[in-house]
N, C-alpha and C positions, 0 to 999 in steps of 0.2 A: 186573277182579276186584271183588267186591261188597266195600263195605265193613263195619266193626264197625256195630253200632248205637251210639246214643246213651248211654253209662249213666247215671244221673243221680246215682251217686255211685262211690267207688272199691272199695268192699263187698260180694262177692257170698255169696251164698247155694252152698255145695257140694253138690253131687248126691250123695245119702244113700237107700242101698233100704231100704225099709220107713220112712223118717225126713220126705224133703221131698216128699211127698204134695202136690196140689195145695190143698188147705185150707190145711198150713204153707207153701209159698212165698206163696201169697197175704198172708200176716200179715207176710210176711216185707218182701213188698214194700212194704206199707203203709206199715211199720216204715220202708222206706229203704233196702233192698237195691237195688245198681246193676243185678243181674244174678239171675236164679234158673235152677234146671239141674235136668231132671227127674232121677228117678232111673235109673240104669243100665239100657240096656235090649237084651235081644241081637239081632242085626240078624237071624237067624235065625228070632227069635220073633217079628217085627215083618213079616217076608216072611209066615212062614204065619197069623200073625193076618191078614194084610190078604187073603190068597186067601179066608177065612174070612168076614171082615164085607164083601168086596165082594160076594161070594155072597147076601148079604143085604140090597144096595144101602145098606150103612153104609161110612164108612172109620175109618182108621188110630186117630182118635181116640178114639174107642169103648174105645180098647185104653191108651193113653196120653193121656190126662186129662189140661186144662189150662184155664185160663181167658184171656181178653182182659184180665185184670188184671196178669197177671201178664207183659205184656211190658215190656222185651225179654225174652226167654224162650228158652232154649237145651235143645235133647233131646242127651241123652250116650250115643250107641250104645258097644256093645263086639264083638268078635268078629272071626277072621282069615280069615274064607272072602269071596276077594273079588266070588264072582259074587252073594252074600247081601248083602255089603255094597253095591255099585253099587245092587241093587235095595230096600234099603231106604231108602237117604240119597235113591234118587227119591220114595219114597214118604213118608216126613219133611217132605221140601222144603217144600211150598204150606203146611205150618202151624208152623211153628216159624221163632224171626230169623235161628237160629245153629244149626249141628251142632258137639257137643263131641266129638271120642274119647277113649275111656278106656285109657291107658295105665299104668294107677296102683291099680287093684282088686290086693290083696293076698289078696284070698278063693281057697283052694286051688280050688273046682270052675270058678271062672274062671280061674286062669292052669293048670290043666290042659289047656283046649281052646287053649291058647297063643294068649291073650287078656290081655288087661288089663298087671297088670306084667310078665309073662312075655316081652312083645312087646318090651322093653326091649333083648333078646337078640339079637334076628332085625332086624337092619337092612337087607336088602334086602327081606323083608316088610314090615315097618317102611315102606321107604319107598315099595312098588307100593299100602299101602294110603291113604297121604297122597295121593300121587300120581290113587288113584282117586274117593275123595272131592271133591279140590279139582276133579275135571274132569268129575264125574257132577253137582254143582250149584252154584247162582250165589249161594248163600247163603254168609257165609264159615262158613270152618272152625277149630274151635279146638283145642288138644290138653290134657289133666291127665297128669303122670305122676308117675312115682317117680325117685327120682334113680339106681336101683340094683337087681340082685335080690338081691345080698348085698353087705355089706362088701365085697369083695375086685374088685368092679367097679361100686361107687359112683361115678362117675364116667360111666355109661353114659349120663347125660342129657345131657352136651355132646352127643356125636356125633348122638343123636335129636332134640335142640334143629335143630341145623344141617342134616341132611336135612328137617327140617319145614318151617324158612323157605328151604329150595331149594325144596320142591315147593307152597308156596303157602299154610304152614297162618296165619292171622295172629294166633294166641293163645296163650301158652304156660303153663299153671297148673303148678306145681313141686310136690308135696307133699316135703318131703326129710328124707325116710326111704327106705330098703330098703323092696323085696316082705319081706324075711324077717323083718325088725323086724315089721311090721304094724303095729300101732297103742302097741308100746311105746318106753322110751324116750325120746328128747327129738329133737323137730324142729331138721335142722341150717340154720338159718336162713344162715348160711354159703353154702350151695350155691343159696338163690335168689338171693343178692347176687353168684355167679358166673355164673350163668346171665346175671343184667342185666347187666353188664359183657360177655358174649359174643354179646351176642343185639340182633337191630336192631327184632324186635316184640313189642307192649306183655307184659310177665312177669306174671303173678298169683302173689303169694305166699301160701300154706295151710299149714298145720299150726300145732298149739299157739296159735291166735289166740283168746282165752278171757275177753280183759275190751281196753276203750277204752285201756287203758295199752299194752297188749302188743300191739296195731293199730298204734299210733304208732309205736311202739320197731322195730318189722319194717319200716313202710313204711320211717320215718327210713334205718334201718342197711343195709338191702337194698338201697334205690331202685327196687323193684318198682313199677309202674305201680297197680296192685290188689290187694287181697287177698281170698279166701275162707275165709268163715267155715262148720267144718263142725258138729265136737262141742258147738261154743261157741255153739252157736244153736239147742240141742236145748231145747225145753222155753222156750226164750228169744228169743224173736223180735224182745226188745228190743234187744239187741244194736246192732241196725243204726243205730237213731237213735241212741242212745249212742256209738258211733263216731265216724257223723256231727257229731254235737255236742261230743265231745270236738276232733276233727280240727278243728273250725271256733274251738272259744272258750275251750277246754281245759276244760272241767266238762259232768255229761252227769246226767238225771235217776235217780232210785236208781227199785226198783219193790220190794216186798213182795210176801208169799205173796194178798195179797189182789187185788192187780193180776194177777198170772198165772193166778188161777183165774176171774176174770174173761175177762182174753187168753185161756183156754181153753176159758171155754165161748162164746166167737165161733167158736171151731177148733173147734168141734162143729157148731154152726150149719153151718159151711161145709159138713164133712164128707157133709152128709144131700145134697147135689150128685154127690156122689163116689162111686164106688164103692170105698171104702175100709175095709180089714178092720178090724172090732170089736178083734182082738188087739191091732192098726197102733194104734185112737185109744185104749187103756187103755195101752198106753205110752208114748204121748204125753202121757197125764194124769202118770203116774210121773215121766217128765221134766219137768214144769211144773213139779210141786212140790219138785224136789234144791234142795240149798242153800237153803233157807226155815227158817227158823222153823215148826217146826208141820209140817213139810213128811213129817218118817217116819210117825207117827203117822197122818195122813191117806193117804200110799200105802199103808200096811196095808189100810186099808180100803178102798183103791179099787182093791185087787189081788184085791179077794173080790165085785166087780162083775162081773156077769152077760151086759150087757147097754147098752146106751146110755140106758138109760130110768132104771136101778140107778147108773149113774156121773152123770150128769146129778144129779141128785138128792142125791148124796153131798155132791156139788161147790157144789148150791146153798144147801145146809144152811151149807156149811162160809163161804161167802160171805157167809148173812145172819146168820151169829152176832155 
């Protein structure tokens, strides 16, 4: 069985659609993320993208964007059809460290196709799809989920914990929350500190992780092996060394509105590599600026940008005042 990579810290970056583009993992890594994870991708679209760009003597990546900076470097499929998945996790393989599945999307049009947290439910799917992953390639395999689809079977992540490490998955991400909460609420940090206590491989603990304080405080309480940073590294990519730096000496550097819009127009630089939507990088500028000083004021204005040439410009005015 192949093993984990290397991380070079216990901090990962969460797999976010429309959010961790490959411009933002790259900042992210810089920054100090142990791990980055593209965004969600369905193994359905990933089959007929690739009949698509082989037709054209290109592959897979063409379609899911990534850089050599950015390893280790994990793609998070989702989806329950397993003769789509077998064939996509081969065609993944030769360019990615890690396959993550997603057990843990709360978005209705994904656990409609009884996908994502919905799969929470279905433990013999549940486990013919672990089962076919860990034995269609040599790359390990990782799992995210939710701890529940509602209140009333919150608790459905033990028994999918334990079918994972029967059939081979070696990484467990916990978000712990319901599919039905979605993102309200408060993360019940609780339940990844039960998972560690039940479980014999490495747990990553996510949600509500939002400043170096409250990193320590989950690692501390949990004894989660990692954790992932999702909402808490929008617009913020400093995050990671902050953590870092807390974790190692307890104090970690501050940044201002002047640093982030600096950090953001690197995240534009990047972007022109990319094929990534104009809408994608003007709310990625709105997220750089939350929480700043000066920071409303300036997303007015950069909500009535056109154009990468119109926001670029906004950003540089506002940098050399």
């Amino acid at each position: 069985m192949a093993q984990l990579p290397n991380f070079t810290s216990k901090v990962f970056l969460a797999p976010m659609a429309g959010v961790s583009d490959p411009a933002l993992r790259i900042m992210c890594k810089k920054m100090g993320a142990g791990l980055v994870v593209t965004e969600l991708t369905s193994v359905n679209a990933i089959v007929a993208k690739h009949e698509q760009l082989e037709s054209q003597s290109k592959n897979i990546t063409e379609f899911i964007e990534f850089s050599e900076k950015e390893r280790p470097l994990s793609v998070q499929l989702f989806g329950s059809d397993i003769t789509a998945l077998e064939k996509a996790a081969k065609i993944v393989e030769p360019h990615f460290d890690m396959i993550d599945y997603n057990m843990g999307c709360p978005a209705p049009h994904i656990t409609k196709q009884m996908a994502g947290g919905a799969l929470l439910q279905n433990a013999d799917l549940t486990r013919e799809i672990f089962r076919t992953l860990v034995n269609t390639v040599k790359k390990p395999i990782s799992l995210k989920m939710r701890i529940g689809v509602s209140e009333e079977n919150k608790s459905l992540f033990l028994n999918i914990s334990k079918i994972a490490e029967q059939e081979g998955i070696q990484m467990i991400t916990l978000h712990p929350r319901t599919v039905s909460q979605g993102y309200s609420g408060h993360a019940d940090w609780d339940m990844i500190k039960k998972l560690k206590e039940n479980s014999s491989v490495p747990i990553v603990g996510n949600g509500d992780i939002t400043s170096p304080e409250i990193a320590k405080k989950v690692l501390d309480y949990t004894g989660c092996d990692y954790i992932m940073i999702g909402r808490g590294a929008m617009g913020n990519p400093f995050i990671f060394e902050q953590i870092k730096d807390y974790l190692k000496c307890g104090s970690y550097k501050q940044y201002n509105l002047t640093d982030r819009l600096g950090a953001f127009l690197t995240y534009m630089e990047l972007t022109s590599k990319y094929n990534i939507r104009f809408a994608n990088i003007k709310q990625q500028a709105i997220r750089f600026t939350k929480g700043t000083v000066g920071g409303s004021q300036l997303r007015n204005r950069l909500s009535t940008a056109k154009n990468t040439e119109e926001l670029k410009e906004l950003l540089v005015q506002k940098v050399t005042v």
